[in-house]
C-alpha positions as CSV (number, residue, x, y, z in Angstrom):
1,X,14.1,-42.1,-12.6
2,X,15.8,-40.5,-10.0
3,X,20.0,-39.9,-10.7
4,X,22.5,-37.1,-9.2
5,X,24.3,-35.5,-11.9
6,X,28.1,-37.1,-12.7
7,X,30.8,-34.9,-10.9
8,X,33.4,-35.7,-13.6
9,X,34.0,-32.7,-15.7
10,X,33.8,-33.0,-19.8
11,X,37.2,-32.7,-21.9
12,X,34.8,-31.1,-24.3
13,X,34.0,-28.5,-21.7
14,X,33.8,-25.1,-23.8
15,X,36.4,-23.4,-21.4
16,X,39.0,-25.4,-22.7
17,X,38.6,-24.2,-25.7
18,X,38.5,-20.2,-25.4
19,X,41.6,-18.2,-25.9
20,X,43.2,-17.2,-23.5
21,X,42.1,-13.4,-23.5
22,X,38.4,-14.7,-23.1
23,X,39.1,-17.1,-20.6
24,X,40.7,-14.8,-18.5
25,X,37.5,-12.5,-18.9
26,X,35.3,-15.1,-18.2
27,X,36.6,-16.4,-14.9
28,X,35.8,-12.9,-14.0
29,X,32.5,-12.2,-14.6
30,X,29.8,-13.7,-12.5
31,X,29.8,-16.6,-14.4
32,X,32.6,-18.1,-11.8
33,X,31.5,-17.5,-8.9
34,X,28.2,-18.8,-10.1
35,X,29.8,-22.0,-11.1
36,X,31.9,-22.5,-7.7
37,X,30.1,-20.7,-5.2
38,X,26.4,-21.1,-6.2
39,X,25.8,-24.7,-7.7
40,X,27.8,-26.9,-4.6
41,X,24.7,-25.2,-2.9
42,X,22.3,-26.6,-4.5
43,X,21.3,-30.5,-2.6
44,X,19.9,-32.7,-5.5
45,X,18.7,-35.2,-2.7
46,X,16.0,-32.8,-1.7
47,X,14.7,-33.5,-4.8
48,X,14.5,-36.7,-5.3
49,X,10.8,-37.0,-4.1
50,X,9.9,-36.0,-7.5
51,X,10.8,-39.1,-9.9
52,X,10.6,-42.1,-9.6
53,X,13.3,-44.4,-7.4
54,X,14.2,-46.9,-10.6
55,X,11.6,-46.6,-13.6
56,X,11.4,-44.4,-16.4
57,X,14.2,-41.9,-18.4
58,X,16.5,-40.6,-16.4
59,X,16.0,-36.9,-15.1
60,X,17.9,-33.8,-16.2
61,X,20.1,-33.1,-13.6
62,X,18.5,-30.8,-10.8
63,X,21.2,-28.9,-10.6
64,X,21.0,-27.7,-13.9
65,X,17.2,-27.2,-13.9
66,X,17.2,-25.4,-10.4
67,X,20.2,-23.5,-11.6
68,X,18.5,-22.6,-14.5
69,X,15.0,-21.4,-12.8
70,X,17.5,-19.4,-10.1
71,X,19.5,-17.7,-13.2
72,X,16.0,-16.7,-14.5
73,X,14.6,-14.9,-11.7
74,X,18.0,-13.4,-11.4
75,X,18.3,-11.8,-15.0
76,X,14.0,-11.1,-14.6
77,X,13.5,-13.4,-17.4
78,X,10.6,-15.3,-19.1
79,X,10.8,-19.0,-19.4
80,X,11.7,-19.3,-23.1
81,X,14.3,-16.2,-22.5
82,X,16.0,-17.9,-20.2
83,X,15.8,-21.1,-22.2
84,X,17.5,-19.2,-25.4
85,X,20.3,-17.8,-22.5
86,X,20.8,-21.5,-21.9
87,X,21.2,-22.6,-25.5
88,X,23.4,-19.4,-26.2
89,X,24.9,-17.9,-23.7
90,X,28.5,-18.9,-22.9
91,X,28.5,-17.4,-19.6
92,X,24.9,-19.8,-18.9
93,X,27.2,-22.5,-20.2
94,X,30.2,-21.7,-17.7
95,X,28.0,-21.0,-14.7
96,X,25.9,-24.2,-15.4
97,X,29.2,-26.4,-15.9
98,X,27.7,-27.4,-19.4
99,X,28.8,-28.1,-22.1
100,X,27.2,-27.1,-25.9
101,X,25.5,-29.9,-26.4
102,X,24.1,-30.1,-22.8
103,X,23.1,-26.9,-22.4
104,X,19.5,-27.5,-23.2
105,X,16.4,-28.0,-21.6
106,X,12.4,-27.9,-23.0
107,X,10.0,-25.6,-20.8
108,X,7.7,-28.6,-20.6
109,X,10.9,-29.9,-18.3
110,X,10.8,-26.1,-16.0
111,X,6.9,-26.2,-15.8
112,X,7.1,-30.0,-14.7
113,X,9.8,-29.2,-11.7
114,X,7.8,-26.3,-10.9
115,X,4.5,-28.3,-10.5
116,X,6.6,-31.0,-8.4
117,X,7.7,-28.0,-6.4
118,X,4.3,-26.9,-5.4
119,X,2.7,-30.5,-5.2
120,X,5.2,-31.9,-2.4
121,X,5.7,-28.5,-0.9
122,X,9.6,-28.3,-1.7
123,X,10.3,-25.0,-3.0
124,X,9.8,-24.4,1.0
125,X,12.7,-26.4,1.3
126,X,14.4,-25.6,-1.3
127,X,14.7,-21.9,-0.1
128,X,14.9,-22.8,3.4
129,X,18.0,-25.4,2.9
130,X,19.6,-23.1,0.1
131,X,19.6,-19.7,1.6
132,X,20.9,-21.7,5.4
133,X,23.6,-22.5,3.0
134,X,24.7,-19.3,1.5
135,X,24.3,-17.8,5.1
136,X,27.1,-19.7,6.6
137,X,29.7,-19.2,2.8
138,X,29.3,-15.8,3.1
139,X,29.1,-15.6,7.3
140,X,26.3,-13.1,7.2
141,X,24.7,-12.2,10.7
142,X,21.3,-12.5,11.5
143,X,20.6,-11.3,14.8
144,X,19.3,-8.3,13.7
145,X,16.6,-8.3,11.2
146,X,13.4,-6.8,9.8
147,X,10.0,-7.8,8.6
148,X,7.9,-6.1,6.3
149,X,5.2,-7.2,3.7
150,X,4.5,-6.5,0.0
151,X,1.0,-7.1,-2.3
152,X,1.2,-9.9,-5.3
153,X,-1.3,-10.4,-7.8
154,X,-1.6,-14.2,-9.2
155,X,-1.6,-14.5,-13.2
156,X,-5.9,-13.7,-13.1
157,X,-8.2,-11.2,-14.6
158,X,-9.3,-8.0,-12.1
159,X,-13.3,-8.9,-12.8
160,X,-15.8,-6.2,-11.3
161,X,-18.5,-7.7,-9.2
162,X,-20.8,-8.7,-11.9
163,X,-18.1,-9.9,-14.0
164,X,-17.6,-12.2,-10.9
165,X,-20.9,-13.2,-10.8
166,X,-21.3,-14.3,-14.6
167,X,-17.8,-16.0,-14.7
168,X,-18.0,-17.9,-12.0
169,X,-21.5,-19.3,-13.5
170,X,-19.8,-20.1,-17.0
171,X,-17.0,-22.3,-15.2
172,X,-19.8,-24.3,-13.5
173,X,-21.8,-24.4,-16.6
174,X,-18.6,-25.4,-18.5
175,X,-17.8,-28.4,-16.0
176,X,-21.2,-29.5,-15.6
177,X,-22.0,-29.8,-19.4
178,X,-18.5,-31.5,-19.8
179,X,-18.9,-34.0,-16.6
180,X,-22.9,-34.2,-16.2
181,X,-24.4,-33.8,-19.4
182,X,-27.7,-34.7,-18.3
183,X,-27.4,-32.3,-15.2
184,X,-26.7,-29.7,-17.4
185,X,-30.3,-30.0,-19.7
186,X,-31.7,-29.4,-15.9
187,X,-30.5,-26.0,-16.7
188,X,-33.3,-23.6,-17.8
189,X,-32.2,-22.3,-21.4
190,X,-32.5,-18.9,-20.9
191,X,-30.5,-18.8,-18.0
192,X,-27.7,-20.9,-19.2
193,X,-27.6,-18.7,-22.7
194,X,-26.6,-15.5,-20.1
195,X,-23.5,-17.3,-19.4
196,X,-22.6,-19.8,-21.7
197,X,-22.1,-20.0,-25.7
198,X,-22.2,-23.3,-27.0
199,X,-18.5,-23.3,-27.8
200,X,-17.9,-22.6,-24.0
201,X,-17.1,-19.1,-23.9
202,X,-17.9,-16.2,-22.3
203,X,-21.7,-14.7,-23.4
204,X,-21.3,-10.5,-23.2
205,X,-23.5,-10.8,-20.3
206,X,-20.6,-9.5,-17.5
207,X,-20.3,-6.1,-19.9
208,X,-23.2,-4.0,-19.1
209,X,-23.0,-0.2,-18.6
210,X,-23.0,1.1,-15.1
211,X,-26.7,1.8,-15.9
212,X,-27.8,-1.6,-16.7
213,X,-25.4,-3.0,-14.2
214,X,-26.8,-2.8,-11.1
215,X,-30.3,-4.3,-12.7
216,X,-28.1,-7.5,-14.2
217,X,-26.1,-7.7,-10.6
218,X,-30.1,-8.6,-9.1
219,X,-30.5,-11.5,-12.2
220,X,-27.5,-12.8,-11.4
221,X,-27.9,-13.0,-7.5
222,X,-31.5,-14.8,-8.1
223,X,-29.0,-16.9,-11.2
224,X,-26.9,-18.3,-8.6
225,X,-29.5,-19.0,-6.3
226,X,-31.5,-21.4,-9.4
227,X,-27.9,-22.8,-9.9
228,X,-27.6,-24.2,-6.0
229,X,-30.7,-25.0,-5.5
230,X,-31.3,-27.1,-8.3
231,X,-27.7,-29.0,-8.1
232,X,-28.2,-29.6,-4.3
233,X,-28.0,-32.7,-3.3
234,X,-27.0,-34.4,-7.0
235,X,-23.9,-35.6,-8.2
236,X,-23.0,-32.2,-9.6
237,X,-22.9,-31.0,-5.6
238,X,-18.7,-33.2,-5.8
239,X,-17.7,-30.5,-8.5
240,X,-15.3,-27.6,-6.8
241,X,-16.8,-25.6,-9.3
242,X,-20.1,-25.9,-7.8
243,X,-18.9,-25.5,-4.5
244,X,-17.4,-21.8,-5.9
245,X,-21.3,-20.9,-6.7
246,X,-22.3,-21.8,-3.5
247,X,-19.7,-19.9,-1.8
248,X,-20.0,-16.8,-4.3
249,X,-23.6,-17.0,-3.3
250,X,-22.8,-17.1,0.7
251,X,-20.3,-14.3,-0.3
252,X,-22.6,-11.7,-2.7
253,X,-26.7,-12.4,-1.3
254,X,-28.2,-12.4,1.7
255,X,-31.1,-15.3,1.4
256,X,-34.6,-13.7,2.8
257,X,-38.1,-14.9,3.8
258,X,-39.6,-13.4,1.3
259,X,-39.6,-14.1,-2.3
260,X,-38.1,-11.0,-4.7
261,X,-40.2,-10.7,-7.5
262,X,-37.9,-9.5,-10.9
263,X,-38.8,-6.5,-12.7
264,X,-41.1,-6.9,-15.6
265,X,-38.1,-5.9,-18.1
266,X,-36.0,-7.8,-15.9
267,X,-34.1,-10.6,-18.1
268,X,-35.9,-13.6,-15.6
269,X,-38.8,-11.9,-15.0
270,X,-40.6,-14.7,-16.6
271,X,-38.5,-17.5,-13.9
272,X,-40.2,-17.2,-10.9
273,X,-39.6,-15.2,-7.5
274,X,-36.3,-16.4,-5.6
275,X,-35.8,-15.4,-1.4
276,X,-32.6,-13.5,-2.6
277,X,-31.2,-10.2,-2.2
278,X,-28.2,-8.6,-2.9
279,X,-25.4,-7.5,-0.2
280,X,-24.8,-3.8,0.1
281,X,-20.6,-3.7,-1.1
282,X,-19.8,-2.6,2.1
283,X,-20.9,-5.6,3.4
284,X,-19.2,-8.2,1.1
285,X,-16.3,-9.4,3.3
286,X,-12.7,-8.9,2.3
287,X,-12.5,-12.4,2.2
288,X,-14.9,-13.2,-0.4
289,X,-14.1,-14.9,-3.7
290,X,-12.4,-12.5,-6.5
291,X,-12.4,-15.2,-9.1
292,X,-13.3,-18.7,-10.1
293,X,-9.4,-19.3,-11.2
294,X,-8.0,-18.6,-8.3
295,X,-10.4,-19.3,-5.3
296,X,-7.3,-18.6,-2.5
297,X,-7.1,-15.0,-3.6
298,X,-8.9,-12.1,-1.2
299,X,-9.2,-8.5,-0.8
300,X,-7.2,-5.4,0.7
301,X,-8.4,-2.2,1.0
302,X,-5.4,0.2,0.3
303,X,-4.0,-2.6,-2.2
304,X,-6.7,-4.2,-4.0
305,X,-7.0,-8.1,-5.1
306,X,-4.2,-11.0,-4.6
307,X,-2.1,-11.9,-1.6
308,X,0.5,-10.5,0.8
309,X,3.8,-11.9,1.0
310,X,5.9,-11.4,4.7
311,X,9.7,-11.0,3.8
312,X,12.2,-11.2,6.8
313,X,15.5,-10.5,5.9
314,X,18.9,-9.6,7.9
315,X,19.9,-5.8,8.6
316,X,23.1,-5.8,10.0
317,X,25.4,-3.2,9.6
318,X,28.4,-5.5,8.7
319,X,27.0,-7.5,6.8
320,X,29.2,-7.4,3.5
321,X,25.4,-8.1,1.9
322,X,21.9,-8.9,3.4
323,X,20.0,-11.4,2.6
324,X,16.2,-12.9,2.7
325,X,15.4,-15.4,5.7
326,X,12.2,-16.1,5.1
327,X,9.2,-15.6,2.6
328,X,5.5,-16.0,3.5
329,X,2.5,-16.0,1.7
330,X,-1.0,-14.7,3.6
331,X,-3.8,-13.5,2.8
332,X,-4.3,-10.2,1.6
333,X,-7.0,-9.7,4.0
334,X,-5.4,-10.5,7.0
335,X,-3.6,-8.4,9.1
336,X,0.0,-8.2,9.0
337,X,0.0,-8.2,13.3
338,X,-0.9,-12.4,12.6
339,X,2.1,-12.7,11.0
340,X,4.7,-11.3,13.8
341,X,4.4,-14.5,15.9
342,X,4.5,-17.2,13.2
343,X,7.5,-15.7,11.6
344,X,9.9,-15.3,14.7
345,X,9.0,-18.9,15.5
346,X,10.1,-20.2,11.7
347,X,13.0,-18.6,12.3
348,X,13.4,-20.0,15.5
349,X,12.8,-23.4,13.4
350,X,15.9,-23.0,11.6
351,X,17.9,-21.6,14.3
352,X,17.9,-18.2,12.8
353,X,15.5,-16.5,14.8
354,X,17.4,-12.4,15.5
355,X,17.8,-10.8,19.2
356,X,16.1,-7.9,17.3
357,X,13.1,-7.8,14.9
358,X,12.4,-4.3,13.2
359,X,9.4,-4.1,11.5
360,X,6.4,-1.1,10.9
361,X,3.6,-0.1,13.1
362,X,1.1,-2.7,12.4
363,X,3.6,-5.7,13.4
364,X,4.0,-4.1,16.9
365,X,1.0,-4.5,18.9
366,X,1.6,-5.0,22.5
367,X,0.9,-8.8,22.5
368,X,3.0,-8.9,19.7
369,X,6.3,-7.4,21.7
370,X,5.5,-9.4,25.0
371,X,5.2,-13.0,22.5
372,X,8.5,-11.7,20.9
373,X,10.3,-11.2,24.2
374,X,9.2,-14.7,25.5
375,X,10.8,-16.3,22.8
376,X,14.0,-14.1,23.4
377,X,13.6,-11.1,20.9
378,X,13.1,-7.9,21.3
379,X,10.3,-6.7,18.8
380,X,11.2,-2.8,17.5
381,X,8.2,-1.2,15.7
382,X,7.0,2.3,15.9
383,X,4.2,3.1,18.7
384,X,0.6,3.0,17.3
385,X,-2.2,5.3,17.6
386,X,-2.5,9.1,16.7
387,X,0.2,11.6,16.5
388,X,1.0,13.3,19.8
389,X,-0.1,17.1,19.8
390,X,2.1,19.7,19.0
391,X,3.2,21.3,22.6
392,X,3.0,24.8,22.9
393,X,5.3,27.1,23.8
394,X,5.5,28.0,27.6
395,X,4.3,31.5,28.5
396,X,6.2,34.5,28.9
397,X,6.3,34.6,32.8
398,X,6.2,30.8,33.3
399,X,10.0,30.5,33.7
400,X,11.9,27.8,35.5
401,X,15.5,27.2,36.7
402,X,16.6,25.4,34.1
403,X,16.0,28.3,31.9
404,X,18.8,29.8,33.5
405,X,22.4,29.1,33.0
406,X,24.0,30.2,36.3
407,X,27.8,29.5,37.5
408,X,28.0,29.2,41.1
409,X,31.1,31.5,41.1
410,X,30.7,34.4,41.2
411,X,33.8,35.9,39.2
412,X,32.0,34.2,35.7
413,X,28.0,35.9,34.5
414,X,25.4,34.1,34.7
415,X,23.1,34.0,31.3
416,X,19.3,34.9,31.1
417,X,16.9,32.4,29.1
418,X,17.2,35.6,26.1
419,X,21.1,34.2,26.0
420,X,22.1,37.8,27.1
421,X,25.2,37.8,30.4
422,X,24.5,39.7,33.4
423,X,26.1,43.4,33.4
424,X,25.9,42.7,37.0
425,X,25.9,40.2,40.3
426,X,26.7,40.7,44.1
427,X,26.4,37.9,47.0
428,X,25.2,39.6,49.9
429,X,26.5,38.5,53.6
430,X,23.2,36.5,53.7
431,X,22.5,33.4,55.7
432,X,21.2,32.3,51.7
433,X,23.7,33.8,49.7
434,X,21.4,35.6,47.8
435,X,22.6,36.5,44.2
436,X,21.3,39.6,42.8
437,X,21.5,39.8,38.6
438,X,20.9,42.6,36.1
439,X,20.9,41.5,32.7
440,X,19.5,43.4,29.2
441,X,16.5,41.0,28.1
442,X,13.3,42.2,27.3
443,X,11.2,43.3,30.1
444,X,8.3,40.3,29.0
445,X,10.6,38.1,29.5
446,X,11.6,39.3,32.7
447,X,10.9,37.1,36.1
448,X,12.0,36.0,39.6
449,X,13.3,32.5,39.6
450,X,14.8,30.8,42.8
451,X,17.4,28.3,41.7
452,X,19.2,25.9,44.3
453,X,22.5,25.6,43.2
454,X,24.6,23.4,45.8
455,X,28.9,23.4,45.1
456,X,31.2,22.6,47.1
457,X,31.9,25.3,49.7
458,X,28.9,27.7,48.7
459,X,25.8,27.2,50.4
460,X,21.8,28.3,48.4
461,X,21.8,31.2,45.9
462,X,18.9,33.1,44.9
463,X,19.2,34.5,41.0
464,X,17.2,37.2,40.2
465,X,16.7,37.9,36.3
């Protein structure tokens, strides 16, 4: 059941009992501004979805649970470290406004709010309403900003490509025995002994040697094609185990007219033929499955398995501190150009959308910057494409006027492009004005160059060098 946590302070409140020195210490470590500054931020009404309106045991307070999970990722901490800061820390205590005997929660309680967070998408909201919150405390600007991305990897194993293969076969085997037990004596024994022990684990199928690996990748391939078609069409076609085998299969094999007969040392070679090849790696798409326990997880080149996450954050020069706007999580597959657009318009959402977005090459594509400028900001990136080539130097006798550094009076020396002063200068009684120079440079670098040089009262010079 659903209840905001009392306002009313405890007499039994720990502070009251500290001396003074430790007190006085206390209220100035970051305990206090914690306790005043940090937890009025945090709405407990957003929450609310989460339990129930008026049945069942009243819910820790959500400010002390969200104030716990934000203390954790502060200090970097494990769940059951930060639980043991909460039971004995008096600075947890102070910042939490708890007392002894409240400060105590189970991790079962963290894991729960965490799965509520997830399931009714509110740790979206929770970051978007908080972090609007401490942007207008601490008054921090936002019109200038800048995006960039970084590579996560979820809490999964890093399986090679047969590994893949035989893994994701075990969890359907696993499900089917456990929700189709009749399904599952379909299964030939021989192939389902590759992949599954009888207790449910792991057979040592996946660890071949690079030698024998390539020869168990083609079993495999002509494994999951048994699996899918022999499940199609049954009840065992609802599990989202089986729809992982069909997709590792679109993923991994290219289904052919012909039939592939196995090798006669082959581990199926007494099975039949199956129309099934492998795919060259080359051409397995980036977006293929990486692993059974996490089916949302893809491929980057340069950084390997898991996701990208965008990160905007503020980057203005008085800002007192800068702070994150907005976090997204993408593919790691996908382009980080896709994300310009949709981040400058959840911005623009919340009414925090900057005049200027810096961000790196591959978020400025031209589209990109005129998008950005219809929506009123102006999108700063470096130019893509190759480095510009090196110019070479200009040759000896291809001089121009602005090589030379010429006063038009004639009392101060004009100065060759060697930096050396002219030992001498004359203006002849010329319709042009015609000024003659001498200076000492080097003969190579020596040249005729006809400079206009208009002041006031002096009509067209010539300067001779």
């Amino acid at each position: 059941m659903y209840r905001k946590r009392n306002p009313q302070d405890s007499l039994f409140d720990m502070d009251y009992f500290l001396p003074p020195a430790k007190a006085q210490r206390l209220e100035a470590s970051w305990a206090e501004a914690f306790r005043h500054r940090g937890l009025p931020l945090i709405d407990e009404d957003l929450f609310a979805p989460l339990y129930c309106e008026d049945t069942g045991r009243p819910n820790r307070p959500v400010e002390t649970v969200f104030g716990v999970l934000l203390l954790k990722e502060m200090f970097n901490l494990t769940d059951m470290e930060a639980l043991d800061q909460l039971e004995f820390n008096l600075q947890w205590h102070h910042a939490l406004a708890l007392t002894p005997e409240e400060a105590h929660l189970c991790q079962k309680t963290l894991h729960n709010f965490r799965a509520g967070l997830m399931e009714h998408d509110l740790a979206r909201v929770a970051f978007a309403e908080t972090t609007d919150r401490i942007l207008a405390a601490l008054g921090v600007k936002v019109n200038r900003q800048r995006l960039d991305s970084t590579h996560v990897i979820s809490n999964m194993a890093l399986l090679t490509r047969l590994g893949l293969f035989c893994e994701t076969m075990r969890v359907f085997l696993s499900r089917l025995k456990a929700d189709h037990p009749r399904l599952y004596g379909r299964v030939p024994e021989d192939l389902r002994g590759r992949y599954l022990k009888e207790d449910g684990d792991a057979t040592g199928y996946g660890d071949a040697r690079s030698a024998e690996g390539r020869r168990r990748l083609s079993v495999c391939a002509r494994d999951v094609y048994r699996l899918c078609t022999l499940f199609r069409g049954t009840a065992a076609e609802g599990l989202a185990e089986y729809a992982l085998v069909e997709r590792l299969l679109q993923d991994q094999c290219d289904v052919v007219k012909k039939k592939q007969r196995p090798a006669p040392d082959d581990d199926d070679a007494g099975e039949g033929r199956v129309p099934v090849v492998l795919k060259a790696p080359k051409k397995v798409s980036s977006g293929s499955l990486q692993s059974p326990h996490d089916p949302d997880a893809t491929y980057d080149g340069h950084k390997g398995k898991g996701y990208d996450v965008q990160v905007a954050e503020t980057c203005h020069e008085d800002n007192p501190v800068e702070l994150i706007t907005h976090v997204e999580v993408t593919d790691a597959c996908a382009s980080d150009t896709e994300a310009t657009v949709p981040t400058l318009e959840a911005l623009a959402r919340r009414d925090l959308q900057p005049e200027e977005l810096v961000a790196d090459t591959t978020y400025g594509s031209a589209d990109n910057a005129v998008e950005a400028a219809r929506q009123g900001s102006e999108l700063v990136s470096p130019v893509s494409g190759p480095a510009p080539a090196a110019e070479e130097e200009p040759a000896a006798a291809t001089l121009t006027a602005a090589d030379f550094d010429v006063d038009p009076r004639p009392e101060e020396p004009a100065v060759c492009p060697a930096g050396n002063f002219s030992t001498a200068q004359a203006v002849p009684e010329t319709p042009a004005n015609r000024l003659e120079l001498t200076s000492t440079d080097r003969p190579v670098r020596a040249a005729l160059c006809f400079m206009r040089v208009r002041p006031s009262g002096i009509g067209r010079r010539t300067v001779m060098c």
